[in-house]
N, C-alpha and C positions, 0 to 999 in steps of 0.2 A: 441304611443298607439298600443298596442299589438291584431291584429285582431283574435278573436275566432270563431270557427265554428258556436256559437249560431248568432255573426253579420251579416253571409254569409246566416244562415239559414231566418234570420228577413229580409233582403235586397230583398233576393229569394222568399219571401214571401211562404214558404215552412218550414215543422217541421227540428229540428236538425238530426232525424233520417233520416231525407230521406236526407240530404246534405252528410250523412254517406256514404248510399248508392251510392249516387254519384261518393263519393271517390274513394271507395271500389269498384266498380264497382259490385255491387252485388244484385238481384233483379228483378223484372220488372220494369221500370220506362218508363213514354215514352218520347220522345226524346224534347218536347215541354219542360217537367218540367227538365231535365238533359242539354237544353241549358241554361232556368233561373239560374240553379246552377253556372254551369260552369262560365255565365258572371261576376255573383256575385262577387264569387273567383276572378274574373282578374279585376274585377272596384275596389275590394278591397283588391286588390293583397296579399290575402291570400293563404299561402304554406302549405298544409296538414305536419303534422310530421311523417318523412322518420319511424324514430326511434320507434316510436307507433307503425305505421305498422309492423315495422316487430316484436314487442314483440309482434302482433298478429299471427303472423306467416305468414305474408303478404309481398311479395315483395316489395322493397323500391323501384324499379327504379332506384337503383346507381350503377355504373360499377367502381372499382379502377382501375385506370391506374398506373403501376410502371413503369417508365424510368430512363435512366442515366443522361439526360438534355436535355430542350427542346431548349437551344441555339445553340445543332449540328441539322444543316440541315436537317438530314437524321432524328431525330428523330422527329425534328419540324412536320415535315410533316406529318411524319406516323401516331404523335398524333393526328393532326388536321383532317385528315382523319378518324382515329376510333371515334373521338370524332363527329365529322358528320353525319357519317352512325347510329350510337349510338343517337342522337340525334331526327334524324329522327325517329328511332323505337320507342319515346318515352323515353328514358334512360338519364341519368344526368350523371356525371363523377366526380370522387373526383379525380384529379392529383397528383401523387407524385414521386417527383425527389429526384434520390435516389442518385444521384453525385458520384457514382461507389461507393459508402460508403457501407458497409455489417451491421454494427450497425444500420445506417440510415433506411436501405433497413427493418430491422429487425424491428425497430420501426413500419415505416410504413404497414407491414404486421400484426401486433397485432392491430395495430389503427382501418384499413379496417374490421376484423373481429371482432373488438369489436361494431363499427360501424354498422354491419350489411349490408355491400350492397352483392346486389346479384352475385356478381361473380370478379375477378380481370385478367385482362391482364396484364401479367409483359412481362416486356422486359427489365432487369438491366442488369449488365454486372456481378454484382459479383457471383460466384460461391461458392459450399459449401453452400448454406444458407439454413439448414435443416427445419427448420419452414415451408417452403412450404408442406412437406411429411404429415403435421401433423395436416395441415388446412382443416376443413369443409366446403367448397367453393368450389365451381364450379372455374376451376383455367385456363387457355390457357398460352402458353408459347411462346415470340417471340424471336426464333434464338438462343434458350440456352436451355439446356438439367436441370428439376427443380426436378424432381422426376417421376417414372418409370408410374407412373396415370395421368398426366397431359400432354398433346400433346405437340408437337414442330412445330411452323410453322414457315417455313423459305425459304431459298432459297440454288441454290446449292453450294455453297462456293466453292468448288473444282472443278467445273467443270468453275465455273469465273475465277477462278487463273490462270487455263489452258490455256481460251480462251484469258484473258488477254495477256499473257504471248506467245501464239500462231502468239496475230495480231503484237506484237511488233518485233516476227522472220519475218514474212510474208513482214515486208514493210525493212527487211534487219538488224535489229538488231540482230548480236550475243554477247557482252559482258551483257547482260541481268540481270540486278540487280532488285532486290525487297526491298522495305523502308514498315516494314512493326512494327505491336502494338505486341498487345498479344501474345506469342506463345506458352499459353495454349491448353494443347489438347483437349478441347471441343469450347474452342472460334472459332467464324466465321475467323478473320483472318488468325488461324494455319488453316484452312480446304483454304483458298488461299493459302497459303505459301507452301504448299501441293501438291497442283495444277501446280502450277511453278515448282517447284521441278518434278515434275512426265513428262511434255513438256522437260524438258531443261534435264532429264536423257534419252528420248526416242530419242533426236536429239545430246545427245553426249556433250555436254555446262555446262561447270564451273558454278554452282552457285554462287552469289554473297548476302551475306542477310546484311542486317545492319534493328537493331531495337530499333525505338522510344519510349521507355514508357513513357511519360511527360504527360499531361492532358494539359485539352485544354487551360488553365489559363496561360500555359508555353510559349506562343509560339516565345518568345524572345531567349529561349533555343534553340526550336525546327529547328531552321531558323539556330542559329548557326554550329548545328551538319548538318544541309543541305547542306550548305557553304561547311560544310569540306569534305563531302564525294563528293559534285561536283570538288572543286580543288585538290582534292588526290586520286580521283580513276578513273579508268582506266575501262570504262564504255559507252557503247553507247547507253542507254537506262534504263528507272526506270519505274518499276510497282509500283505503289502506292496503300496500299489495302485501301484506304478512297481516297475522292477525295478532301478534307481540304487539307491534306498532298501534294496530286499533285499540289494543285494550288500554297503551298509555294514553292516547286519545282519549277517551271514555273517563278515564280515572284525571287527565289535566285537566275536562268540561265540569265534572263532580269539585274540583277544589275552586272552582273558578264561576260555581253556579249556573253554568250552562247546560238548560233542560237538551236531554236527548231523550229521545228525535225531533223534538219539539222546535227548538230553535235549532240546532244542529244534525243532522243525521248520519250516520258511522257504518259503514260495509268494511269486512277485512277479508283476508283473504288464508286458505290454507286447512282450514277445518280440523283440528287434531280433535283426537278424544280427549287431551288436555283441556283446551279450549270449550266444546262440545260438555265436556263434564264439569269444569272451575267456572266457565264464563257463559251459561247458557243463553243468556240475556244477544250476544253479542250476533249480528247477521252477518255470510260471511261465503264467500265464494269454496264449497270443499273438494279434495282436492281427493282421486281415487287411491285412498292409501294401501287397501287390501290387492287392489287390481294392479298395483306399480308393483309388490313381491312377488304378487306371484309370477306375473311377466319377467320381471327382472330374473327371479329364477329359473325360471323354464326358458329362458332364451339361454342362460348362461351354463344351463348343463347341457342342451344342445350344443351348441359350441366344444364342452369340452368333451363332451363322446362323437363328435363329426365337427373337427376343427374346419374341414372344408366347405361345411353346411352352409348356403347361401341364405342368408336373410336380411329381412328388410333393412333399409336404412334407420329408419324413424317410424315410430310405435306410437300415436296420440292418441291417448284417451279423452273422454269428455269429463267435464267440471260440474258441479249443482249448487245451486242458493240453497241455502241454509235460512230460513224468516227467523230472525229473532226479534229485540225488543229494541235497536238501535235506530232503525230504518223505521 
């Protein structure tokens, strides 16, 4: 049985207009007759419709989230955090994982604003995807450059690559290698890649790069191109720009007998509480995950309570080493 606002209003014992009101938050009411509503609604677990509202021109309360997958660590988190604070403020979340897919990603951008919610936080990885330029939405952007009106919050990519790559000299590493994804130039990891390169020309050090493109479904691949560059190359040390990556590191030197940090030494990058709590052994550039939601948030209800509100382009946070037992 389909509950309607008239059964919420007859339970309340209260007319249908005033349960309106309720909703809508609109009116004088006083707080005796708006807690009878309110119970009603939840004894009769009645959901007002998002979609009404807004073809009132009424805020729905929904926030879209775009991500790559919520199975990597790093993004697990960051959802679960936006989705928190978001939650607290009263906000609901429609989730969608865009699986690095650009058609995906494109779907779910026409979906969200055919939907009506009030605002989306993306953080996908694809690039190119002009649809964002051209949507009427309060828009936030995490760690990817979407269109010249929608901010960038992130952190300092290039200044982690450095430091990475800084503490792996410091405890006596010179043959310095990086295992590193993307090396698009606007992706986070070309801005480590970056980084390393800028320490290891300032101190006179051969670069060494080797890069993974496989996704996460591969990692039987991934393990194997590991193997090869530990028995064939000529190496005292690996920056890893994720710390996924570093831990197969870690776990290919263990099958292969290779003492870490002894003869190899391992820095990754990203810091999840996953990581932090499964792999504490592991040293590792971390990445502000408390400081990216709540930014993310508080810029994006700006926006959609002063769509005209002027703000910054780009938002950089700073990064920290983590000492663990790899380095």
């Amino acid at each position: 049985m389909v509950i309607k606002l008239t059964d919420v209003a007859k339970k309340a014992g209260v007319s249908p207009t005033t349960v309106s009101r309720v909703i809508n938050n609109y009116g004088s009411l006083s707080q005796k007759t708006i807690d009878k509503v309110n119970l009603a609604m939840k004894e009769l677990n009645y959901q007002p419709n998002s979609l009404a509202r807004s073809l009132q021109g009424k805020n729905t309360q929904l926030i879209g989230l775009i991500f790559p997958t919520v199975a990597n660590p790093f993004f697990g988190e960051l959802v679960e955090r936006i989705e928190g604070k978001l939650f607290d403020l009263g906000y609901r979340v429609i989730l969608c994982d865009s699986a690095n897919n650009k058609e995906k990603e494109r779907h779910y951008i026409n979906m969200l604003a055919a939907n009506k919610v009030d605002g989306i936080i993306a953080g996908a990885h694809n690039l190119g995807i002009t649809e964002y330029e051209d949507i009427e939405l309060p828009i936030v952007s995490f760690d990817r450059y979407l269109a010249d009106n929608i901010p960038i919050i992130g952190s300092d990519n290039f200044q982690g690559g450095y430091l990475a790559t800084e503490t792996l000299f410091v405890k006596g590493a010179r043959k310095i290698a990086i295992l590193t994804g993307s090396q698009e130039s606007n992706s986070p990891t070309n801005f480590r890649l970056n980084g390393y390169l800028s320490f290891l020309e300032k101190h006179e050090l051969t670069p060494k790069m080797f890069q993974i493109q496989t996704t996460a479904r591969s990692t039987t691949l991934k393990n194997l191109e590991i193997k090869h560059i530990l028995e064939t190359e000529e190496i005292d040390s690996l920056f890893c720009t994720d710390d996924l990556t570093a831990i197969l590191v870690y776990n290919q030197c263990q099958q292969l007998k290779i003492k870490v940090p002894e003869q190899i030494k391992i820095i990754g990058y990203d810091g999840t509480k996953f990581v932090q709590n499964y792999f504490p052994q592991l040293s590792t550039i971390a990445q502000p995950m408390a400081d990216y939601a709540e930014i993310l948030v508080d810029l994006l209800l700006q926006r959609i309570q002063n769509p005209e509100k002027k703000l910054e382009k780009n938002y950089l946070l700073p990064v920290k080493l983590i000492q663990g037992q790899t380095t």
